[in-house]
N, C-alpha and C positions, 0 to 999 in steps of 0.2 A: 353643209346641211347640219353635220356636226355642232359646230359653232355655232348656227342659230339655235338652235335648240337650246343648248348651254347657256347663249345671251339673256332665253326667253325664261329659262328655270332658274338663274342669277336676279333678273329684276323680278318675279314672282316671290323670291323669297325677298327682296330689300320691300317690295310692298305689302308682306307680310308683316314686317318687322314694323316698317310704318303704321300699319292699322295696329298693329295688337298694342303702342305702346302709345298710341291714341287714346286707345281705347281705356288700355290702364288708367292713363292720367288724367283724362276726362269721366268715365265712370266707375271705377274699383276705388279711385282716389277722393271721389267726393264724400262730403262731409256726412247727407242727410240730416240737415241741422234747415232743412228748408220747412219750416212748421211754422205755424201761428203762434206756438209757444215759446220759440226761442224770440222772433220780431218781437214779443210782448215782453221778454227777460230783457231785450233792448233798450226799451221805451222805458219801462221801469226806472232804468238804471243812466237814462239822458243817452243812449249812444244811439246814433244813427246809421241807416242803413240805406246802402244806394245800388239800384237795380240788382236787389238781392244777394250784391256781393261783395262788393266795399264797405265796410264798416267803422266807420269812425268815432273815437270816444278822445274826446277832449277833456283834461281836466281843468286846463285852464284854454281860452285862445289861442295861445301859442303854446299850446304845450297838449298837442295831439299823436293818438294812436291810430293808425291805421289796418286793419286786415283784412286779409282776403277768406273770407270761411269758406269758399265755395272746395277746398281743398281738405282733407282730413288730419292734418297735421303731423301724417305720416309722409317718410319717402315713399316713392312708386315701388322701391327694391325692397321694402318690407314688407307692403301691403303682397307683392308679387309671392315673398319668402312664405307668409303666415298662410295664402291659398293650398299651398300645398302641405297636406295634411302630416306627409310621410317626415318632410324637412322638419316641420316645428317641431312634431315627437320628437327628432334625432337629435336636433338642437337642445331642447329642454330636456331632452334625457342625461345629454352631455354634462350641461349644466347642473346633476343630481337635485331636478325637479321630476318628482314624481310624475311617470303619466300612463299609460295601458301598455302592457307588453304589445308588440305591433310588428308587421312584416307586409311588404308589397307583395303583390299576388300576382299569377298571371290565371284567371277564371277560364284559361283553357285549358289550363295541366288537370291530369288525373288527380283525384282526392288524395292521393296518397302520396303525391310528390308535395302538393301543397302543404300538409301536415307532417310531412318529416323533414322541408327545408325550415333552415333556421332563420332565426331562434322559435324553437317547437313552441306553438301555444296549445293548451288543452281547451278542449271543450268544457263549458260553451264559449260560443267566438259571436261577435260581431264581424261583417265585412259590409265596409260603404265605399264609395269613389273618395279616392285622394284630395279632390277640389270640389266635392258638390255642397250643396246648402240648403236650408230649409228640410231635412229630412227624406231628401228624396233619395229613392233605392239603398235605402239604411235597411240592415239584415241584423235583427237582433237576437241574441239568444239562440244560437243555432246549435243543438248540441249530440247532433252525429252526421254522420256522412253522408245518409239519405239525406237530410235537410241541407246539408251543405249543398250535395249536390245540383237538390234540386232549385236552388239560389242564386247557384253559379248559371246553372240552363237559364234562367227569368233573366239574368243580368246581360247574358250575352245580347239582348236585345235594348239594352240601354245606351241611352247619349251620354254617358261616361267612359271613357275607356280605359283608364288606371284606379286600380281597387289595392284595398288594403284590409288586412285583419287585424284586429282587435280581439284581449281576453276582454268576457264579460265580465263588468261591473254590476253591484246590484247597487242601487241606490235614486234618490235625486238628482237632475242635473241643473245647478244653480249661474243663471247667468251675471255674471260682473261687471261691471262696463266700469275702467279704469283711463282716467284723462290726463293724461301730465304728471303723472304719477300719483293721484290722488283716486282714491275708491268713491265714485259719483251715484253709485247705487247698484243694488245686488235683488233679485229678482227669482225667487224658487220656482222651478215647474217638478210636476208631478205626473204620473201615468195617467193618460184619459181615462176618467171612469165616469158609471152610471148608478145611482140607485135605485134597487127595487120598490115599487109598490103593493107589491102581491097582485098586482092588476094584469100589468101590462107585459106583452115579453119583450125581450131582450132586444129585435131589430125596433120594434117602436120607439123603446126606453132612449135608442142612439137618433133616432129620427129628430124625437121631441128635445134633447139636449142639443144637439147641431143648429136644430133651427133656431132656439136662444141667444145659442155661441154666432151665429150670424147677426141677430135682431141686434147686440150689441157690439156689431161690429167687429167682433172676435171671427175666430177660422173653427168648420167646424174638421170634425176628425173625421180622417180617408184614407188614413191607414190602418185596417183594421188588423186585429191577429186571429183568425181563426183554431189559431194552436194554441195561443194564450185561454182565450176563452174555453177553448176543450180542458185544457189544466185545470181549469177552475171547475170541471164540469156543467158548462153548460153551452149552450148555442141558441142561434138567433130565435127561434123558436121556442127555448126557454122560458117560462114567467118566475121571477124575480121576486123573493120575498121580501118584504119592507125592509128597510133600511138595508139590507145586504150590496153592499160595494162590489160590483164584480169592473175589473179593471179589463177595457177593449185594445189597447194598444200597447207594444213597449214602446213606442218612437216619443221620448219624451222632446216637443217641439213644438212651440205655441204656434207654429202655421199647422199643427195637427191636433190643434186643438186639448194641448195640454192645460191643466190649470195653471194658472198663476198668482204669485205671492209675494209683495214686498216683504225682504229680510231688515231689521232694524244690525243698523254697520256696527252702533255698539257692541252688539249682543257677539258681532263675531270676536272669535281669540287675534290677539295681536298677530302670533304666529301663521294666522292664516291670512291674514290682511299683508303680513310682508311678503308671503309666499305670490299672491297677487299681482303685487308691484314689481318682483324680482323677474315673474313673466316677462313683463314689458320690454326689461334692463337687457335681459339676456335677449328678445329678439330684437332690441334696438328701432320699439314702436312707442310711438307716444300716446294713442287712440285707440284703443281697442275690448275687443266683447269678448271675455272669457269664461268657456263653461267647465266648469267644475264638478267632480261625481262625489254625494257624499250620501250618506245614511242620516250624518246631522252636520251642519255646518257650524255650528255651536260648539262641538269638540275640535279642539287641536288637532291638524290633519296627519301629524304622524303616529296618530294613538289608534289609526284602521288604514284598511286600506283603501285611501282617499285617493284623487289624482285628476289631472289637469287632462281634459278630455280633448278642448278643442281651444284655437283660439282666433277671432276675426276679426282684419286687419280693418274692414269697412264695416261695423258692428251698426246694426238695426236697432231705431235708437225708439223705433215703436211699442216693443213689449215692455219698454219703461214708462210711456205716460198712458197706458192702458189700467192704470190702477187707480181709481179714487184722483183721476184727473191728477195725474202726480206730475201732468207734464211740466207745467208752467215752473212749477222746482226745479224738475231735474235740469231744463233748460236753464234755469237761474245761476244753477251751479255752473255749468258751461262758463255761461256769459263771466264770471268771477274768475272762473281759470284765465278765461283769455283775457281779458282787459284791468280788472278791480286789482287782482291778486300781483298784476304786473305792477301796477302803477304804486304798492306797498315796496318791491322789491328795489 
């Protein structure tokens, strides 16, 4: 009886292992490069594409490339490393790349064990899950025990089960998307906000911005703060005087309806452009969406306190061609890392 049991909990974990490294290599590992705009950086450029995954570019007849994009150009074991939030910190901190003071949590310890195991962060903290994405159950700005606490209660009801804290940063969070070691485009969001009209209050204000942020196919914001807005003194109920900016969310995250802003790559310092690339090197990723916390990205990132927030192994290649149609570029640029820029080498 023993023994079956044991046989039974032996192949439930080898089918465990089966599915989750399925699962990796078939979805954590793809490209997201399945768009109208990359097929069209294709055809541009003569190279053909067959049942969306083969790709062939011939310079001459006999003198062809072939690849497979349906894969991200990452190993499975990097893409697998960079999901976990706690590993890249520890890694890139190793590496003396700047990134948030940080500690794994257990969200059922007392407040107090939490904030005097090491290494102590002060308030204010952030705490989100290790591997989540898009903003979800992100805790910003929390800056005493009640708040803590009452974060940790909400979370115990989440489909994450490993959390981590974070010191608060104030700033932008700029996202990077780095190809091959080359910077392909960089991408500013900012805090959702609203402006007044002297008319309307503050729940319409978010109504009528949301339904826009959809109309264009943007995400609108659903995370709201109602402790940020109290900071600001006001609430939904509020009416808004002309042009006053009152800021509804800290979750800076374009599926929250963050704005967004292409950054021109010139304008950034060298310094922080290799800072970028050095990411990559150290987690040994070729493909990846890096966010960066800054006040100006324009300044050299060791002249504040700048630092590398998060980094993703299967980076969303959407909130790039959301600008002024920038897709058909940014894909171009793709197409040129993998085939053009090869066939110079």
């Amino acid at each position: 009886m023993i023994y079956s049991k044991l046989i039974i909990i032996v192949i439930l974990i080898i089918l465990f292992i089966i599915i989750n490294n399925y699962f990796l290599n078939s979805q954590e590992n793809y490209t997201g490069f399945k768009t109208p705009y990359f097929f069209d950086a294709l055809k541009k450029n003569d190279i053909l594409s067959k049942n969306n995954k083969d790709i062939v570019y011939c310079k001459t007849p006999n003198n062809c490339i072939k690849e497979n994009y349906s894969y991200h150009f990452n190993s499975p074991e990097a893409v697998r490393f960079v999901k976990d939030k706690i590993k890249t910190s520890s890694l890139l901190n190793k590496n003396k790349i700047s990134v948030p003071k940080y500690k794994l949590i257990n969200i059922h310890e007392p407040i107090y064990s939490i904030m005097k195991n090491e290494p102590q962060i002060e308030y204010p903290v952030i705490v989100k899950p290790t591997n989540g994405t898009f903003g979800l159950d992100v805790h910003i700005n929390i800056e005493n025990d009640q708040e803590l606490q009452n974060v940790l209660n909400e979370l115990k009801n989440s489909r994450f089960n490993r959390f981590m804290m974070e010191e608060y940063i104030e700033g932008d969070v700029y996202r990077i998307f780095v190809f091959k070691n080359k910077i392909i485009d960089i991408v500013k969001r900012e805090k959702p906000y609203v402006t007044g009209n002297d008319n309307c209050n503050l729940k319409t204000l978010i109504e009528k911005r949301n339904e826009k942020l959809i109309q264009k196919g943007l995400f609108p914001t659903k995370n709201l703060s109602s402790k940020y807005l109290s900071i600001q003194g006001v609430n939904m109920n509020s009416i808004i005087p002309t042009n006053k900016k009152i800021y509804i969310s800290q979750v800076i995250n374009m599926h929250n309806g963050a704005p967004i802003q292409r950054i021109d790559i010139s304008k950034v310092p060298q310094i922080n452009q290799k800072l970028f690339i050095e990411v990559g090197k150290a987690l040994k990723i070729n493909c990846y969406g890096l966010d960066y916390i800054s006040k100006n990205i324009s300044q050299p990132f060791n002249e504040d306190r700048n630092v590398i927030l998060e980094v993703n192994g299967t980076p969303d290649t959407e909130i790039h061609s959301k600008l002024d149609n920038y897709g058909s570029t940014f894909f171009e640029s793709i197409v040129n890392e993998i085939f053009l820029n090869k066939e110079k080498k």
